[in-house]
C-alpha positions, 0 to 999 in steps of 0.5 A: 174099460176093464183091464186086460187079464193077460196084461195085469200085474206084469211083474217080468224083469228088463235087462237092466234089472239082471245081475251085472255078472248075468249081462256080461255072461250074456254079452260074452256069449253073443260076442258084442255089447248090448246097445239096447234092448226092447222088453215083450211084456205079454206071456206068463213067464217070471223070466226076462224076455227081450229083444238085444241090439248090439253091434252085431244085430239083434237076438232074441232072449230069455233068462231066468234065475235058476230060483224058479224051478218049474220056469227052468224046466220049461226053458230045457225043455223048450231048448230040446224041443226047438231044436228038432223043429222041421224046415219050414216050420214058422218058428225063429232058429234056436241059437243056445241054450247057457247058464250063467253064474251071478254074485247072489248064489243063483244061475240064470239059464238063458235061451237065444234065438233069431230075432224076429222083426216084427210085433205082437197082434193089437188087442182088442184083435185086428181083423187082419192080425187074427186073420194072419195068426189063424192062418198060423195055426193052420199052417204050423199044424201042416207040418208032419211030425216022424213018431218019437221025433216029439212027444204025443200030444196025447201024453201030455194032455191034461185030460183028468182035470174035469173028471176031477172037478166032477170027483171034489165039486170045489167050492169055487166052482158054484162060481162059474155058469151053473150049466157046469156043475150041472153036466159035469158028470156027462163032461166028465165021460167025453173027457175019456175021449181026449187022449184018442181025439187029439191023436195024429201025424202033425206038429202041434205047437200047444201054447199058440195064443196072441201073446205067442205069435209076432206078426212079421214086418219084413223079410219072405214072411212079411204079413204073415205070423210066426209062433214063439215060445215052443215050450210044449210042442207035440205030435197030435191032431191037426186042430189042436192049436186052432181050437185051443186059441179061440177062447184066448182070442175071445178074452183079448176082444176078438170074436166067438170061437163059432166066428172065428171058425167061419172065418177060418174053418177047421182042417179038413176032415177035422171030427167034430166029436174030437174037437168036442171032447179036446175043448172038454179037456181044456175047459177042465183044465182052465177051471181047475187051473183057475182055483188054484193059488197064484204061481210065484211072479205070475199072478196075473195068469189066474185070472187069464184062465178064469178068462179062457175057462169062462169062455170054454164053458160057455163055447161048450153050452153052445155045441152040447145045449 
């Protein structure tokens, strides 16, 4: 069986391997020792990412080394913008966000949230488990958002990389499906369109796949799905987070992204024309993405959007032939 790009070249640290110095600043936050630990390996982070036991019972948390700039800006970020999340809006509860001094010169920034008790959707994909987390990106984009209360989606859509790829004709692009350098002009055009397409009222998650879902396994929301990691949310169209998981979905050996919409169809009144012009964007942005040099600590994420952008690409031959 050929590996699971999204799972290759795992390099996230467990609790045992953070500083001494950054285990006690974490305990002492949280009030109680930690008596064990489970790690969730999936997602695209060089940081620790683990559920905590202790006496006082379990929390979600995240840390990275202050070394890994970009990962550090996420976590503010995130900690910024999950704090403003509605009710009812199918996330854990942030708790804190803290930095913490270790011996070797480098602070750790730390996120805490409620853990969650539940686990990631089975890949190759369940039918129930994607049926459930399908229902989550319908549901997460039913909350409306008040203007200025997030960020719009569309000034933060990466909705220039195909135009580029258009521009410079890299020389990694003779590796994809030949129907993408032959219409990239033409893709190139639609992707003007995205800013406009991805507009609305309603709250948009902007990184929802598999790896950032947990199926619950107790409580009010059991058998259903909660997201995490909300590191990019936004205010923008209803469909966005439905559309932008199905290559994912298709990567981790679920069905088409046309399958899966028969099996949970799009928003109502969702324009057809907009969601073509949002998948033009991403699939510029999964190509582009691809070519580049592997980040620090997460190398395996290259191949992942190699994946997605495969995928993208030929979802596109299919809409525009």
């Amino acid at each position: 069986m050929t590996a699971n790009p999204a799972t290759t070249a795992r390099t996230r640290p467990v609790w045992t391997d953070l500083p001494a110095a950054v285990r006690a600043g974490i305990e002492a936050r949280i009030g109680a020792p930690v008596t064990g630990w489970t790690s969730h390996d999936g997602g695209y982070s060089q940081g620790l990412a683990s559920t905590l036991r202790t006496d006082r019972g379990a929390v979600f948390v995240k840390a990275v080394s202050t070394e890994h700039e970009f990962t550090v800006r996420l976590y503010h970020q995130e900690a910024e913008r999950a704090a403003v999340l509605g009710e009812g809006v199918p996330a854990p509860r942030l708790r804190w966000l803290a930095e913490v001094g270790a011996a070797d010169g480098h602070d750790w920034v730390v996120l805490a949230f409620d853990a969650v008790e539940g686990r990631p959707p089975a890949h190759p994909w369940r039918d129930d488990e994607l049926r459930a987390v399908l229902e989550l990106a319908v549901e997460v984009g039913e909350h409306p958002v008040a203007a200025g209360a997030l960020p719009e989606v569309a000034s933060e859509l990466p909705a220039q990389l195909t135009g580029r790829l258009a521009a410079q004709r890299p020389a990694g692009l003779g590796s994809y499906d030949p129907w993408l350098a032959e219409h990239l002009d033409r893709l190139a055009t639609l992707e003007l369109e995205a800013p406009a397409a991805v507009a609305g009222d309603r709250l948009v998650h902007g990184d929802l796949r598999g790896d950032n879902a947990v199926l619950v396994s107790a409580g009010p929301r059991a058998g259903a799905a909660v997201a995490v990691d909300w590191a990019y949310p936004g205010r923008g169209a209803a469909f966005c987070d439905l559309v932008g998981m199905l290559p994912a979905v298709q990567v981790e050996g679920g069905p088409t992204p046309e399958e899966s919409l028969r099996r949970r169809p799009l928003p109502e009144g969702t324009d057809e024309d907009a969601v073509t012009a949002y998948l033009v964007a991403l699939t510029g942005y999964f190509v582009h993405s691809s070519l580049q040099p592997p980040p620090p600590g997460i190398p395996h994420v290259r191949a992942f959007q190699r994946a997605q952008g495969e995928a993208c690409v030929a979802w596109l031959r299919r809409r525009l032939g």
